[in-house]
N, C-alpha and C positions, 0 to 999 in steps of 0.2 A: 521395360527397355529391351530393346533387342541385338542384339549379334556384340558389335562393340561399340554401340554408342554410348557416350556421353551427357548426362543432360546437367546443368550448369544451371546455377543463379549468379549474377552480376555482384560483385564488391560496390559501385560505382554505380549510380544513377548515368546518364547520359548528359551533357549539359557544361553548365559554369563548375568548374573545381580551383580549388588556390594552387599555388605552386607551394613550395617548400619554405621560399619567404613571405608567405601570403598574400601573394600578389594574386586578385582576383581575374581568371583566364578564363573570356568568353565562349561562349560555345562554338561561336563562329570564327574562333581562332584557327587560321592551319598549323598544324604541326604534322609533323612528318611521322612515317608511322610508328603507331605506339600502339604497345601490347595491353591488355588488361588482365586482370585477376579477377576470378571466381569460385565460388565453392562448389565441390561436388554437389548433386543431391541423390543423381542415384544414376546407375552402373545396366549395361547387359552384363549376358551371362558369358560372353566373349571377352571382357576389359581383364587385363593381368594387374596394370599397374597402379591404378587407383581406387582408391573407396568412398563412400561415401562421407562427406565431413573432410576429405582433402582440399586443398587451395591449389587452383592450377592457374597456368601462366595460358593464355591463346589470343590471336589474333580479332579480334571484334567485328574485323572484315568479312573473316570469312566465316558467315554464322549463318544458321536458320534458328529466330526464336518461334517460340509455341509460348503461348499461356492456358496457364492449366490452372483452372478455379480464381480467377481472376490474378493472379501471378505470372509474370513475362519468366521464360526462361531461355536458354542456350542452350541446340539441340548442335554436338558433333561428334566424330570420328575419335576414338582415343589418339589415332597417329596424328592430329589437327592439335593435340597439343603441347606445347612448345614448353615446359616444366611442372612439376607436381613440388610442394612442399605440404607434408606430409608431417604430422606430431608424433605417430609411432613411429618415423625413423629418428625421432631428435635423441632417443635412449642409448641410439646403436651405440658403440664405440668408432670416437673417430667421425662422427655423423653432425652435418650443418643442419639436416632436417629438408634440404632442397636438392632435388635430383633433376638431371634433364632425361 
């Protein structure tokens, strides 16, 4: 990885997901826009904020994937994402574990 990119694997398949009372929500549903969640997997040597094995918050829009060895990933900018929750900060004192 280079300068500060980010590269990302998806939480989320793309597709049908339930809601929260399991109501099954087609793909071709619109909804308005919504953020997704994914894990880190690996870092330039520019990134401060995150590491590897972090869960971040970004936008699905604005992405470029790559797949690498038959796996799809999320190639961005560190400053493209929108929060980190992170298990090394859950110890801190005073600490939710989620930072923006």
């Amino acid at each position: 990885m280079l300068h500060d990119r980010v590269l990302v694997k998806s939480d989320s398949p793309e597709g049908e997901r339930r809601s929260g009372g399991g109501i099954l929500i087609p793909a071709t549903a619109a909804v308005g826009k919504r953020l997704a969640w994914a894990e880190v997997v690996a870092v330039g040597q520019n990134v401060r904020s995150v590491e590897p094995g972090d869960r971040v918050l970004y936008d699905p829009e604005d992405r470029a994937e790559v797949e690498v060895r038959g796996a799809t990933y999320v190639l961005m900018r560190e400053r493209d994402l929108h929060a980190v929750a992170a298990e090394r900060l859950e110890g801190a004192k005073d600490s939710t574990g989620l930072y923006l």
